[in-house]
C-alpha positions as a Python dict, from the first residue, in 0.01 Angstrom:
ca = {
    (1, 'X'): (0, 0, 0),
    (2, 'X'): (132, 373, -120),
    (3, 'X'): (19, 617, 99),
    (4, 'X'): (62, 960, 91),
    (5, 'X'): (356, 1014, 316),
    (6, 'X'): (633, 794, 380),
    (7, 'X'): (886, 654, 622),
    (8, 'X'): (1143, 829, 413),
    (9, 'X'): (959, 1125, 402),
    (10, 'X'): (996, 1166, 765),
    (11, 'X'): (1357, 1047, 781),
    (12, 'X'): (1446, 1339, 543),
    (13, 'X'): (1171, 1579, 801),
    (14, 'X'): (1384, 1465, 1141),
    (15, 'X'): (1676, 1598, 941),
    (16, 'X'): (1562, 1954, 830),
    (17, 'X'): (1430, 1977, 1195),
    (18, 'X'): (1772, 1893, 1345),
    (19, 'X'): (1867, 2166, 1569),
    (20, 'X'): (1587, 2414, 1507),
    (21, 'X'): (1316, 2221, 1714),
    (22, 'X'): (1350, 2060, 2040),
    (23, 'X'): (1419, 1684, 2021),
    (24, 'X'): (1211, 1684, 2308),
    (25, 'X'): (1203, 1380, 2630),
    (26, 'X'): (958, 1096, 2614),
    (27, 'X'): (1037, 985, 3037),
    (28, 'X'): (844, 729, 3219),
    (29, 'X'): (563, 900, 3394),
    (30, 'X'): (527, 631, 3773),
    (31, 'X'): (254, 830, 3895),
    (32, 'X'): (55, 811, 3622),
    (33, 'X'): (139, 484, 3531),
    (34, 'X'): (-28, 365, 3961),
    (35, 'X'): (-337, 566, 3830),
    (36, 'X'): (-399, 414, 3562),
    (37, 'X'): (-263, 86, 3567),
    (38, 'X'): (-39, 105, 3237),
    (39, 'X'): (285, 160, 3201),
    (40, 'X'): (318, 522, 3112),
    (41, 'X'): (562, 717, 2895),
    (42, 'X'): (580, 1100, 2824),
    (43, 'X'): (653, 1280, 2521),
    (44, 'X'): (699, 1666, 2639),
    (45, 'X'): (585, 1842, 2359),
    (46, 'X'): (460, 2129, 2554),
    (47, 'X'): (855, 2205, 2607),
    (48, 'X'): (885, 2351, 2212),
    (49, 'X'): (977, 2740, 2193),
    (50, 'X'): (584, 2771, 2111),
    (51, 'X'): (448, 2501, 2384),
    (52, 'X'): (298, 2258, 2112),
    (53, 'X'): (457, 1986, 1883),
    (54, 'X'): (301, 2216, 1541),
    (55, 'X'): (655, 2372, 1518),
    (56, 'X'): (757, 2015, 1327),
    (57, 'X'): (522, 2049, 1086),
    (58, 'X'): (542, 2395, 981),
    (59, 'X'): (870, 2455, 1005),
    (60, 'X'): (897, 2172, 693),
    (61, 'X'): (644, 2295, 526),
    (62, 'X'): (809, 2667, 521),
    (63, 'X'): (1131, 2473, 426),
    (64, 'X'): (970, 2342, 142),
    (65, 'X'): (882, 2667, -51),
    (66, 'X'): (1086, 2837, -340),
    (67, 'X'): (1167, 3175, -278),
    (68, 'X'): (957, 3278, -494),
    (69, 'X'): (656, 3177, -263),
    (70, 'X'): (877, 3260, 63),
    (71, 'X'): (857, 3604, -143),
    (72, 'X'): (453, 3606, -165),
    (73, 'X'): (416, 3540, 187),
    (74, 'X'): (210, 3237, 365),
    (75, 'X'): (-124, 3208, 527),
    (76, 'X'): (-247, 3008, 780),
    (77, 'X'): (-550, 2905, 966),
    (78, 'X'): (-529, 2784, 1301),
    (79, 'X'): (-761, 2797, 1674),
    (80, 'X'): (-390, 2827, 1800),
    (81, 'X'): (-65, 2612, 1816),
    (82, 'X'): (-49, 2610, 1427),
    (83, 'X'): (-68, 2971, 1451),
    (84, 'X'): (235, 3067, 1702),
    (85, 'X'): (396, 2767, 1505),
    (86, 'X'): (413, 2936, 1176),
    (87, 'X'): (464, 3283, 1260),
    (88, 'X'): (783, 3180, 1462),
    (89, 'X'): (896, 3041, 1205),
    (90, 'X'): (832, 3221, 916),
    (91, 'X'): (957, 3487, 1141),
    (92, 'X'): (1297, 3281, 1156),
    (93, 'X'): (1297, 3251, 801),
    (94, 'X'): (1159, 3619, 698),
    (95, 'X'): (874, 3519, 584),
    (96, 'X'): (564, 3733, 571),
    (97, 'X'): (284, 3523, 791),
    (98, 'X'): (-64, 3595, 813),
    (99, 'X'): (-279, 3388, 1032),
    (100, 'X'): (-654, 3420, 1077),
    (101, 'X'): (-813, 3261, 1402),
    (102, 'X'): (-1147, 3207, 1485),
    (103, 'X'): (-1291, 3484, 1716),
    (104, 'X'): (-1326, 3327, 2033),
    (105, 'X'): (-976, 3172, 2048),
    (106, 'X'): (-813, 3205, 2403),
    (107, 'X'): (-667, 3554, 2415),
    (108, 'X'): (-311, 3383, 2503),
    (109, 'X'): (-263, 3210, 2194),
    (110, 'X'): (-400, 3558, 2012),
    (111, 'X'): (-154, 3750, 2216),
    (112, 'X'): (128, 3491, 2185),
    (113, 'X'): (84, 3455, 1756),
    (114, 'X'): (90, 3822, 1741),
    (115, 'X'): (448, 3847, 1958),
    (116, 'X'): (613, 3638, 1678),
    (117, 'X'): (537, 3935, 1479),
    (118, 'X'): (235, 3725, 1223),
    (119, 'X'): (-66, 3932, 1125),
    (120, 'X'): (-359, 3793, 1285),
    (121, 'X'): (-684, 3843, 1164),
    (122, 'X'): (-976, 3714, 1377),
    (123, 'X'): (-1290, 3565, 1212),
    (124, 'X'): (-1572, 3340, 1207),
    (125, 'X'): (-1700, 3123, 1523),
    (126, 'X'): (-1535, 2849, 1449),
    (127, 'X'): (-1193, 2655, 1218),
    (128, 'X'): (-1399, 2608, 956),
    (129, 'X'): (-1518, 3001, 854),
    (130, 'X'): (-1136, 3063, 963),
    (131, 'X'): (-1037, 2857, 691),
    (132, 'X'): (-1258, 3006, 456),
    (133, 'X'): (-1151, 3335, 545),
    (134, 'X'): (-782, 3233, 483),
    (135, 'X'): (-864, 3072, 176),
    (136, 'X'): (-1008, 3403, 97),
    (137, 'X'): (-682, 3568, 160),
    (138, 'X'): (-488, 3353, -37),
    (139, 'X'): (-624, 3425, -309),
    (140, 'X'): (-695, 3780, -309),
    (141, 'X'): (-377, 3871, -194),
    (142, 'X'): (-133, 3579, -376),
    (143, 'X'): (-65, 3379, -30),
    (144, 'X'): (52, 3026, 34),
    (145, 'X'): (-165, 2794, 215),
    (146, 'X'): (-7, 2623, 511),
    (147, 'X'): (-237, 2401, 609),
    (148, 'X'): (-242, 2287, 972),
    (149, 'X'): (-257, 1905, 869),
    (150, 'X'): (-388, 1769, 546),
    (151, 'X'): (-63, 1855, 375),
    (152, 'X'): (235, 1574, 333),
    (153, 'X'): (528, 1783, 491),
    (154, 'X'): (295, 1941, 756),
    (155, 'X'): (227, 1527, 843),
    (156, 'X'): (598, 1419, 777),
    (157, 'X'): (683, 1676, 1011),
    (158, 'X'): (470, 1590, 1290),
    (159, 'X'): (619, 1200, 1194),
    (160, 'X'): (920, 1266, 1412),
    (161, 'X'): (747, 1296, 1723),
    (162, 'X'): (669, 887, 1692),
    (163, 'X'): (1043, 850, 1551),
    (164, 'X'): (1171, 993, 1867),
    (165, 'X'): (958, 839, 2119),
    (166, 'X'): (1035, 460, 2004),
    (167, 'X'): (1430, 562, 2037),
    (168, 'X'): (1402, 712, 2389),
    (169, 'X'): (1147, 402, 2461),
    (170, 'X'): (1176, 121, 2229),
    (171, 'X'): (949, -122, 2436),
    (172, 'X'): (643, 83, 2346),
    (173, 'X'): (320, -90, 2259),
    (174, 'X'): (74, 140, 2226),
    (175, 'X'): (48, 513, 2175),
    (176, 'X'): (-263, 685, 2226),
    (177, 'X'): (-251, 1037, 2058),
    (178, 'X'): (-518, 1376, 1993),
    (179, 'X'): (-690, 1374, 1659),
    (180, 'X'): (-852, 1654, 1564),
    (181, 'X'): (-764, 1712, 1181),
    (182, 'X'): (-527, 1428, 1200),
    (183, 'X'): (-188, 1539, 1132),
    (184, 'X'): (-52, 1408, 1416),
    (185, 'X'): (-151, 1038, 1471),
    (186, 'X'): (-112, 1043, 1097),
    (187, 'X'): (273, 1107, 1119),
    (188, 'X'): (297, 920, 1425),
    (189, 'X'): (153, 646, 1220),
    (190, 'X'): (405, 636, 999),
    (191, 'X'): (669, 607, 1135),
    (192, 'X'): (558, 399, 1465),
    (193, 'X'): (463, 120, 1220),
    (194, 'X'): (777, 133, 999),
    (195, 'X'): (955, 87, 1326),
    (196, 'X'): (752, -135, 1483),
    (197, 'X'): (489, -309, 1260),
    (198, 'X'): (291, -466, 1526),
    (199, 'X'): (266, -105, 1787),
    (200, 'X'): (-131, 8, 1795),
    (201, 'X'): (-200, 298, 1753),
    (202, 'X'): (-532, 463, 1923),
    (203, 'X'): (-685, 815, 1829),
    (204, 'X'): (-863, 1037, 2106),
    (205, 'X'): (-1093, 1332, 1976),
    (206, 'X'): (-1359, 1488, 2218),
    (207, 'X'): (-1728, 1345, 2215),
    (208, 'X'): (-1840, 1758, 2081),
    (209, 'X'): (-1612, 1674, 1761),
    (210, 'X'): (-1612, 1312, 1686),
    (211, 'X'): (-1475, 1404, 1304),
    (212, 'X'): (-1198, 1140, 1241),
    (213, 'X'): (-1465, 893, 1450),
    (214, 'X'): (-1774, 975, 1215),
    (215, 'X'): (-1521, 972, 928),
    (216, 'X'): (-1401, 626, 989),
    (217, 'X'): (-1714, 456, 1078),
    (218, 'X'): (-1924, 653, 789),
    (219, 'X'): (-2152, 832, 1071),
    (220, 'X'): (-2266, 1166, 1129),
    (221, 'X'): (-2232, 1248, 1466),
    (222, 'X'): (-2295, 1588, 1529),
    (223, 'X'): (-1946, 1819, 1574),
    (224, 'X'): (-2008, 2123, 1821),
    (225, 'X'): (-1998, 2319, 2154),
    (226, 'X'): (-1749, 2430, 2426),
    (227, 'X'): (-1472, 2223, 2455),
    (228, 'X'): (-1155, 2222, 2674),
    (229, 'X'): (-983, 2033, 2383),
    (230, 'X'): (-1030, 2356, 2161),
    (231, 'X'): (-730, 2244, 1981),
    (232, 'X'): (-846, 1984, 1850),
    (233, 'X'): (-1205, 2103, 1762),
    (234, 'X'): (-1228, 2020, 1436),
    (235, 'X'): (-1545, 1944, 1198),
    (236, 'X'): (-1389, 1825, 865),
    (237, 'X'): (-1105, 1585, 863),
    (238, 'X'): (-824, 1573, 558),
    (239, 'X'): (-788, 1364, 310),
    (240, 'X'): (-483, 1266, 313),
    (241, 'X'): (-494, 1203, 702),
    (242, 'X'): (-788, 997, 661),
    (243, 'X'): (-651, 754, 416),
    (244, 'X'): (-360, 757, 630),
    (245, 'X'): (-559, 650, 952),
    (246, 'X'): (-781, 454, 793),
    (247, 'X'): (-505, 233, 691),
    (248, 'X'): (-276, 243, 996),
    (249, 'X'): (-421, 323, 1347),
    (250, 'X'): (-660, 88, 1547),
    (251, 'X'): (-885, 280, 1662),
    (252, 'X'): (-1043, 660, 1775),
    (253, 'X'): (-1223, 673, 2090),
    (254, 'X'): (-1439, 975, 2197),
    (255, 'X'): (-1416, 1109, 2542),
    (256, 'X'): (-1600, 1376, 2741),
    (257, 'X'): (-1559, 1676, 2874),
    (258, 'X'): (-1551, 1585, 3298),
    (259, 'X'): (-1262, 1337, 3172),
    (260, 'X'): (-1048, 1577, 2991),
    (261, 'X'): (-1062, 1838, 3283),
    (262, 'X'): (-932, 1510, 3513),
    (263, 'X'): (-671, 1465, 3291),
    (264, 'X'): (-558, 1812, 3261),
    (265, 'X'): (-544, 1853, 3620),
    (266, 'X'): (-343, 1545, 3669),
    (267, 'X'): (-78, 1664, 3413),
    (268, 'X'): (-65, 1954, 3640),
    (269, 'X'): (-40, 1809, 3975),
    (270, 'X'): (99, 1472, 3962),
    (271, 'X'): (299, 1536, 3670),
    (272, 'X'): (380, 1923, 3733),
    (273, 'X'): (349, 2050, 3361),
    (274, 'X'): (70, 2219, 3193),
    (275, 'X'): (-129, 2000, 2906),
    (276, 'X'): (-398, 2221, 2755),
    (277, 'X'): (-671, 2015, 2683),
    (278, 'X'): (-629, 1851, 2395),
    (279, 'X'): (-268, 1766, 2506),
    (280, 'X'): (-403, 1620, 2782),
    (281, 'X'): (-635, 1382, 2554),
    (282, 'X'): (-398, 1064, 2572),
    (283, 'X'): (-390, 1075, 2941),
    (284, 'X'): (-821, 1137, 2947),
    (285, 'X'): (-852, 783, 2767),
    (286, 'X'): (-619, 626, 2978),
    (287, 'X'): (-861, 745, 3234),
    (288, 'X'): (-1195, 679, 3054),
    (289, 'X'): (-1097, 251, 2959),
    (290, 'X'): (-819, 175, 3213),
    (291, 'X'): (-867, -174, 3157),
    (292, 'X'): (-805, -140, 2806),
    (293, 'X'): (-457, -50, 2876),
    (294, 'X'): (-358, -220, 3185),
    (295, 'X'): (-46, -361, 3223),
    (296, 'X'): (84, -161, 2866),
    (297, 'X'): (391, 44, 2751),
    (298, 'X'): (210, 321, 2670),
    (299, 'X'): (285, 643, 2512),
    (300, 'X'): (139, 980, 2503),
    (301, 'X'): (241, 1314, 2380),
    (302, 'X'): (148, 1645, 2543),
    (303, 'X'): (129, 1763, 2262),
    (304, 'X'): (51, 2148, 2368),
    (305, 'X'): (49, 2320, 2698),
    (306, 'X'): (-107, 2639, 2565),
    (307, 'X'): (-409, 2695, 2847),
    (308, 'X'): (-537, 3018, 2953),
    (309, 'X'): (-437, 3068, 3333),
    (310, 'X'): (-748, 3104, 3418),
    (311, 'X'): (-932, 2805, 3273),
    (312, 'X'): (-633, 2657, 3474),
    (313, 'X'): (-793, 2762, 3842),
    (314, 'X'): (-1106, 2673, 3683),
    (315, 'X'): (-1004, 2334, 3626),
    (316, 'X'): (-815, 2301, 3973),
    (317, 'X'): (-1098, 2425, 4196),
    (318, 'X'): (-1330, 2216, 3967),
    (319, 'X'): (-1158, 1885, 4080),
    (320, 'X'): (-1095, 1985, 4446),
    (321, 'X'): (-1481, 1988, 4417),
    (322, 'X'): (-1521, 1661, 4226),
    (323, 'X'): (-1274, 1486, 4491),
    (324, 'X'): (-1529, 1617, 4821),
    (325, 'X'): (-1196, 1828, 4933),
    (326, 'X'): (-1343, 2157, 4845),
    (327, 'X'): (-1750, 2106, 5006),
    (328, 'X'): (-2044, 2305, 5103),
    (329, 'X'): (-2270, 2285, 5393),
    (330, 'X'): (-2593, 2504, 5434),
    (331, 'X'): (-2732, 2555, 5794),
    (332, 'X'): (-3063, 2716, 5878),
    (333, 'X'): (-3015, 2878, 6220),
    (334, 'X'): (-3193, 3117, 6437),
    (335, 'X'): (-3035, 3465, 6393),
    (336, 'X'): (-2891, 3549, 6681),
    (337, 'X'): (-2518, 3637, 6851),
    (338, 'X'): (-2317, 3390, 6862),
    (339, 'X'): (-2430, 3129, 6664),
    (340, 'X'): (-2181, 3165, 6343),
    (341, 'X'): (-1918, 3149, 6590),
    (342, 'X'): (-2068, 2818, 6734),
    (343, 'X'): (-2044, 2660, 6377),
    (344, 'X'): (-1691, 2815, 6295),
    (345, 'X'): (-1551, 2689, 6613),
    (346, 'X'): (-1672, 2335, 6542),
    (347, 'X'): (-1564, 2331, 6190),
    (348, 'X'): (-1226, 2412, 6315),
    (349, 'X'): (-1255, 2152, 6589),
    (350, 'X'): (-1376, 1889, 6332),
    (351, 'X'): (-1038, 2015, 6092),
    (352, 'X'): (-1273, 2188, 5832),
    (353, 'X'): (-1065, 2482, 5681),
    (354, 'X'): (-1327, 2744, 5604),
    (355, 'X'): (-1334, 2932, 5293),
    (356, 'X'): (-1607, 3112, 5237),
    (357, 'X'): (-1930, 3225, 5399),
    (358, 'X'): (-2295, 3364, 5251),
    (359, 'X'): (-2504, 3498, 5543),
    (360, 'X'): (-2914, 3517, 5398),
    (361, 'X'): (-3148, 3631, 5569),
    (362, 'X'): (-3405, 3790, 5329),
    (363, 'X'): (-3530, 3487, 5177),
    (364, 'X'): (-3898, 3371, 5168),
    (365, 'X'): (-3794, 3020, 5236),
    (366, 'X'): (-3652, 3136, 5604),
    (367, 'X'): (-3800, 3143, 5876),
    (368, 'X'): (-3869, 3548, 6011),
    (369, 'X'): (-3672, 3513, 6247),
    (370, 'X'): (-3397, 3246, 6122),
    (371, 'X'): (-3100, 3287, 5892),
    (372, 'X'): (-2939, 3079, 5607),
    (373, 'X'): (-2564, 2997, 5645),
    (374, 'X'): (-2357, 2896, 5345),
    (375, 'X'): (-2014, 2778, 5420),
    (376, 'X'): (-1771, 2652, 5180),
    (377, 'X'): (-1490, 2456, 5362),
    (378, 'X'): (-1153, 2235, 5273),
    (379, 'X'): (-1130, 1920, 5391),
    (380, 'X'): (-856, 1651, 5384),
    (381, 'X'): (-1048, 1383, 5151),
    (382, 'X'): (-1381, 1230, 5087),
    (383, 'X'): (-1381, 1037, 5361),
    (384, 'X'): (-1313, 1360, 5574),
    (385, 'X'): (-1602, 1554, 5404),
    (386, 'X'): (-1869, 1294, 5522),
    (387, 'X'): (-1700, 1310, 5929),
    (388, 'X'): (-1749, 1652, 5907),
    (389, 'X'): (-2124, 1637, 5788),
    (390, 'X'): (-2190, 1343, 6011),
    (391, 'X'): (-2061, 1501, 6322),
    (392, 'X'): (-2214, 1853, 6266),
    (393, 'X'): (-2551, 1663, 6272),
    (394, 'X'): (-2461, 1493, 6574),
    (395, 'X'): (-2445, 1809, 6728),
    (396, 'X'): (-2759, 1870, 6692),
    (397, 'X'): (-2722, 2099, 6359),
    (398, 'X'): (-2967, 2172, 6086),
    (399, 'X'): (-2701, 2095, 5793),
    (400, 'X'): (-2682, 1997, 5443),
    (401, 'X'): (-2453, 1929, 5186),
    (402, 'X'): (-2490, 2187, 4872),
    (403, 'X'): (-2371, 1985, 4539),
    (404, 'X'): (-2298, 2349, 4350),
    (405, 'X'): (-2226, 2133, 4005),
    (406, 'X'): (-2618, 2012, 4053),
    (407, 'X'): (-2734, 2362, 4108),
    (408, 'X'): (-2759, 2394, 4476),
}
């Protein structure tokens, strides 16, 4: 079978990329490896100049123009890590870059694409106006397309992540990698299974885009929504990626959006380094069908760490909640002195770290001459949170839990 990029392809890629992008480390990852159960590697991708693994692919795509197109200028299209990908390079290389991004991209990625000096133009709700609006570009104003990954040097690029990987950890398996477009796992592909003909491969998009999935299977799932895995938000799949994972990887899994979040937040504080969400996607599968992989050599890239700060807290506070050490209790009380100290004294006594506190009185639902006391506390564990609740009503308190996530 000929397919549209080859082992040699990607042999010649590694070589352009020599010394201009990071040969980044794939390390064995023992803490996620006791949470899940598999044998865990880590390919730090999130360590390139611009935080994501796209600098590969565009940098031999850039390589690969005459200078008579280096002379026109490129365009790009990109939610992102494409984008700060090609204007630092075509920076490097004095190229004239244009990118357009989707409106509602995170502003960091915006602000970051702009610092390598591109000209960004913002547009549409989504990739898939942004690519019409570069396609627009190009050919109004004479641009070259560099596509973010149905494009053979793009995907031979991206090719050497896999390359490097299965030197720094030959025993491999399995590598479970983000598909959102596909130029990734497609170069991955590649090369894992001219190295190692029997290694499976396994895609992860999110359940809001199941492209690649409703590709492969012939289904039409429908593709949108918020995602964490922005990066990899992506309706239409390419061509030439398609064929390529059609023919080479095992299988694409969808996973949802509670899981990602998990998986982000582990990156952050077992692992201590940032995944955005989509890089986090190998890790949320892992998560999702542990049993699928147990007792593997896996591998997984982060394959961009490019997360607004604030998503980050988001994410963190989100899962203190999810694990019960972050709860809520409501107590209906008579207002009068004294009694918020009674219940803050306890809480202490019980080793409940208060956090916050909502006094209501005016509230139809209490009683004229009651009150309604909110307090948000940190407790050691799960276990903790429920020896807290049970000894407040042993006290004699009038105390629930509040689930916030369920509405209160």
């Amino acid at each position: 079978m000929t397919l549209p990029v080859s082992p040699a392809d990607i042999a010649a890629a590694r070589h352009l990329l020599t010394g201009a992008v990071l040969r980044t480390p794939t390390l064995p990852a023992p803490r996620l490896s006791a949470i899940t159960g598999a044998h865990v590697f880590v390919k730090y991708e999130n360590l390139q100049v611009t935080a994501s693994f796209k600098e590969r692919g565009a940098l031999v795509k850039l390589a690969s123009l005459s200078a008579e197109e280096r002379g026109r200028g490129v365009v790009a299209m990109s939610a992102g890590n494409h984008a700060q990908a090609v204007a630092y390079h075509a920076a490097r290389l004095g190229i004239r870059a244009t990118i357009v991004m989707p409106q509602h991209t995170p502003i960091v990625k915006v602000a970051a694409t702009r610092a390598h000096g591109a000209r960004v133009v913002l547009h549409g709700e989504g990739v898939a106006e942004a690519s019409e609006e570069a396609d627009r570009l190009a050919r109004a104003e004479g641009l070259v397309w560099v596509h973010p990954f149905d494009d053979a040097h793009v995907i031979a690029g991206q090719g050497s992540v896999a390359a490097e990987m299965l030197e720094d950890a030959p025993d491999l398996d399995t590598l479970v990698v983000p598909v959102g477009g596909g130029g990734l796992i497609s170069g991955m592909a590649v090369a894992a299974k001219a190295l190692k003909p029997e290694i499976e491969i396994v895609g992860v998009e999110t359940m809001l885009f199941p492209a690649m999935w409703n590709a492969l299977r012939q289904r039409n799932l429908p593709c949108g929504g918020a995602t964490l895995a922005e990066g990899i938000a992506v309706k239409n799949v390419g061509s030439l990626t398609r064929e390529i994972v059609s023919a080479l990887v095992a299988d694409v899994v969808l996973i949802d959006e509670p899981t990602f979040e998990r998986a982000v937040n582990i990156f952050l504080t077992q692992q201590k380094t940032l995944a955005e969400g989509a890089g986090a996607a190998g890790l949320a599968a892992l998560l999702a069908e542990p049993d699928r992989y147990r007792g593997r050599n896996v591998g997984l890239v982060v394959s961009g760490g490019n997360i607004d700060p604030r998503i980050v807290a988001s994410i963190m506070l989100r899962e203190l909640e999810r694990e019960e050490r972050i709860v809520s209790f409501r107590f209906s009380m008579l207002d009068r002195p004294g009694e918020l100290g009674i219940i803050s004294t306890l809480l202490g006594r019980l080793g409940a770290n208060i956090l916050e506190v909502e006094h209501k009185r005016h509230f139809l639902d209490v009683h004229a001459k009651g009150a309604r006391l909110d307090v948000t506390v940190e407790t050691r564990d799960r276990q903790h949170a429920e020896e807290v609740h049970r000894a407040l009503l042993t006290e004699g308190m009038d105390v629930v839990r509040v689930d916030w996530q369920a509405g209160g």
